[in-house]
Each structure stands twice: as structure tokens, then as C-alpha cells.
N, C-alpha and C positions, 0 to 999 in steps of 0.2 A: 504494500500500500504506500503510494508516496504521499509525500508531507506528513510522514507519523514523527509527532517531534517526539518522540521517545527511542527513535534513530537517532535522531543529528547527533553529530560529535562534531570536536575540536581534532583538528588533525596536524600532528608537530613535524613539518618534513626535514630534512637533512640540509636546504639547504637553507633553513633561517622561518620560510613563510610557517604563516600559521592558517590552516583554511576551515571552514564552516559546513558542513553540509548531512543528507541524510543516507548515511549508510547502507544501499539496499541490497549488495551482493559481498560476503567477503569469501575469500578460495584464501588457501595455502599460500598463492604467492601476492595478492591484488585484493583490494580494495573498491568496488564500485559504487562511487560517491553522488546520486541525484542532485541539482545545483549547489554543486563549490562557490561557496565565495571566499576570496583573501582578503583577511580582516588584517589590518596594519591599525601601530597606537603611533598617535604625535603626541609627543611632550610639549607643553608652550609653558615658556615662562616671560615676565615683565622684562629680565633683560638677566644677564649671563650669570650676575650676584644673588637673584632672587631667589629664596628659600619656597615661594609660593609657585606652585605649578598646575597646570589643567593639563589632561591626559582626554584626547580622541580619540574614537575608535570607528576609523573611519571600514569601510565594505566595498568591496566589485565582485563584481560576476568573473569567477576566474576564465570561466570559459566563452567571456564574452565575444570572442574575436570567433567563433564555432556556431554551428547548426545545431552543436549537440546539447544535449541537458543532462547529461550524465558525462561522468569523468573517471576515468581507469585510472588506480595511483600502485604502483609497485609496491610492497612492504618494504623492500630493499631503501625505498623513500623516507620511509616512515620512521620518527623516532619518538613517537606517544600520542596514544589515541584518547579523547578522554570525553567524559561528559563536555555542555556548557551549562554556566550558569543562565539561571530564568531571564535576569537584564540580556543576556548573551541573545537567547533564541528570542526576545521581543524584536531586540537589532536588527536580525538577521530574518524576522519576519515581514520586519518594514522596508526592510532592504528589497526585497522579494517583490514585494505589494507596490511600489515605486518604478520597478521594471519592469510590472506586469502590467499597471494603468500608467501611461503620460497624464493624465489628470487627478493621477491621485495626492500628490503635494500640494497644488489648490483647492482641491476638494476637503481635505483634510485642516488647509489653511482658514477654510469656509466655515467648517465644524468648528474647530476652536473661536473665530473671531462668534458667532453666535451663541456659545456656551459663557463666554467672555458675556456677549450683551443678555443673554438671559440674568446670566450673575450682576448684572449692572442693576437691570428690573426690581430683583427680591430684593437688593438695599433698600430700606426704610431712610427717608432722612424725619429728621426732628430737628422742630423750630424749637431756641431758646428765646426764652421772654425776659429780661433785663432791665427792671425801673430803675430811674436815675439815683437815688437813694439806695441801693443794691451795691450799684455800682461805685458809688462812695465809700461804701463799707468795704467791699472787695478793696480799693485802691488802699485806705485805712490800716485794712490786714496786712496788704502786702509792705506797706512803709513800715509797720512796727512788727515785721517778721515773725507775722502768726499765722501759724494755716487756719484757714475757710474750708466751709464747703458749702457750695451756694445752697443746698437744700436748706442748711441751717439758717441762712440769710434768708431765704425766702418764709422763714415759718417763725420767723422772727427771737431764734433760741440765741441770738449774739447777746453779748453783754451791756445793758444798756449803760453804764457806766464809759464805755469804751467807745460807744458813736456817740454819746454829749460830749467827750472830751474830744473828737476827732471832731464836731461842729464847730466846737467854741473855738477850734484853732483857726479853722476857715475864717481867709478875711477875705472881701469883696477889695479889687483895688480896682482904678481907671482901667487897666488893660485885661480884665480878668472878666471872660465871657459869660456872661449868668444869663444867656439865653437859653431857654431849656424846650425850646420849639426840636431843637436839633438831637432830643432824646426820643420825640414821638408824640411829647404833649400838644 
């Protein structure tokens, strides 16, 4: 049966490559591999000192230059056959699904930008309400370095000791704007 991911393996050959593919014949001296791909990692880093790196694990179709979809490998090749990890065969599933539809990277780019705006939808926004007397007490807290929480402020649990002295310091002077249109009144 092809495409049983419980074939694929990771395939180590002699002479470095590492290839990807589903197992579907092995004999005594071969290997026959249903689409090979050679999986190659880039290393990148910010510049030659940097301790931080990203690793790519980039895919081709080994036999892309071919008619064929199966691939004969000598064991004489071979120097370790092994499972892949799940991240591995999702890769190399996408790999697959990308050479088999030309539209399947827009299509795909379509499904995420939509999952994107459905997720945009279910955000709730909430309006906050702020009377100008709130907002005095907030500014109040913050100059004598005391936390607030506006729920408190709103339900009026502040100290009132603390906003007569924060009034009585207020002075009106010529440049000091006591139009309170511009809070919503």
C-alpha cells in the first residue's frame, strides 16, 4: 500500500545525504524507496560570533529530474535506516502535497489568512468608561507611588482622606486648563 506512513524511514547513505521516503520493497541486497526526498539542515546564524542559531530543514524530490516514483538504493549505500520523527513525516507530507497541487501554497495561504480573520471576529472589544474625577485619583496614585485598581476607584473604596489632600493641593493658575468639555461633559 503506498503512502503507509508506518513505512517511511530516514535513510543515512555513504555518501553524507540523508533521504525521506516509504519503504515498499527490501531484498538482501536493495532497498525500494516510493518518493525519496533529500532532506538537507541550514544552520543561520546573526553573524559568525552569535551563540543564537535557527536550523532549516529544507526537502526535494530526489528523483525529480525522473519519470519514476520509486527509487532503487543498494544497501552497499546504506549506512542507517531509521524511523522519522512525527515533525519529520508532517514535513515531508507537505513536501509531497506542494508537488502534487501548484495551488496548494495559496490555497493553504487562503486557509490560514481566514482562520486569522475568523480569530479576528471572536475578539470581544470593551469600552472603558473614565470620569474626570477617576482620573484625578488615578494620576494622585501614580505621583505618590501607590497602586490602584480602577475597580476600586470606581466603587468608590479609595481613601477619602487621600483625594481631599490630593484637591487641596490642586491650584487653578492662568495657564492651567479647567475646561472639562474635553472629558465628555
Amino acid at each position: 500500500m503506498m503512502n503507509d506512513k508506518s513505512a517511511y524511514r530516514v535513510i543515512k547513505l555513504v555518501n553524507g545525504q540523508d533521504i525521506i521516503g516509504e519503504i515498499v520493497e527490501s531484498t538482501s541486497k536493495a532497498l525500494s524507496i516510493f518518493r525519496p526526498f533529500e532532506m538537507k539542515v541550514l544552520t543561520l546564524s546573526e553573524n559568525e560570533n552569535s551563540l543564537f542559531q535557527t536550523e532549516l530543514l529544507l526537502m526535494r524530490n530526489w528523483l525529480k529530474f525522473s519519470e519514476e516514483l520509486k527509487g532503487i538504493i543498494a544497501k552497499t549505500n546504506i549506512i542507517l535506516v531509521s524511523k522519522p520523527k512525527d515533525s519529520i513525516i508532517k514535513c515531508y507530507e507537505e513536501e509531497k502535497k506542494k508537488e502534487d497541487d501548484p495551488n496548494y501554497i495559496s490555497d493553504r495561504k487562503q486557509e490560514l489568512l481566514n482562520e486569522l480573520e475568523e480569530n479576528n471576529e471572536e475578539t470581544e472589544e470593551y469600552e472603558i468608561m473614565i470620569d474626570p474625577e477617576s482620573i484625578e485619583q488615578i494620576l494622585y496614585n501614580i505621583l505618590k507611588n501607590k497602586s490602584f485598581n480602577i475597580k476600586d476607584i470606581n466603587d468608590g473604596s479609595e481613601e477619602e482622606s487621600s483625594e481631599e489632600d490630593f484637591k487641596e493641593t490642586k491650584e487653578t493658575t492662568d495657564d492651567q486648563d479647567t475646561d472639562h468639555d474635553m472629558f465628555g461633559y
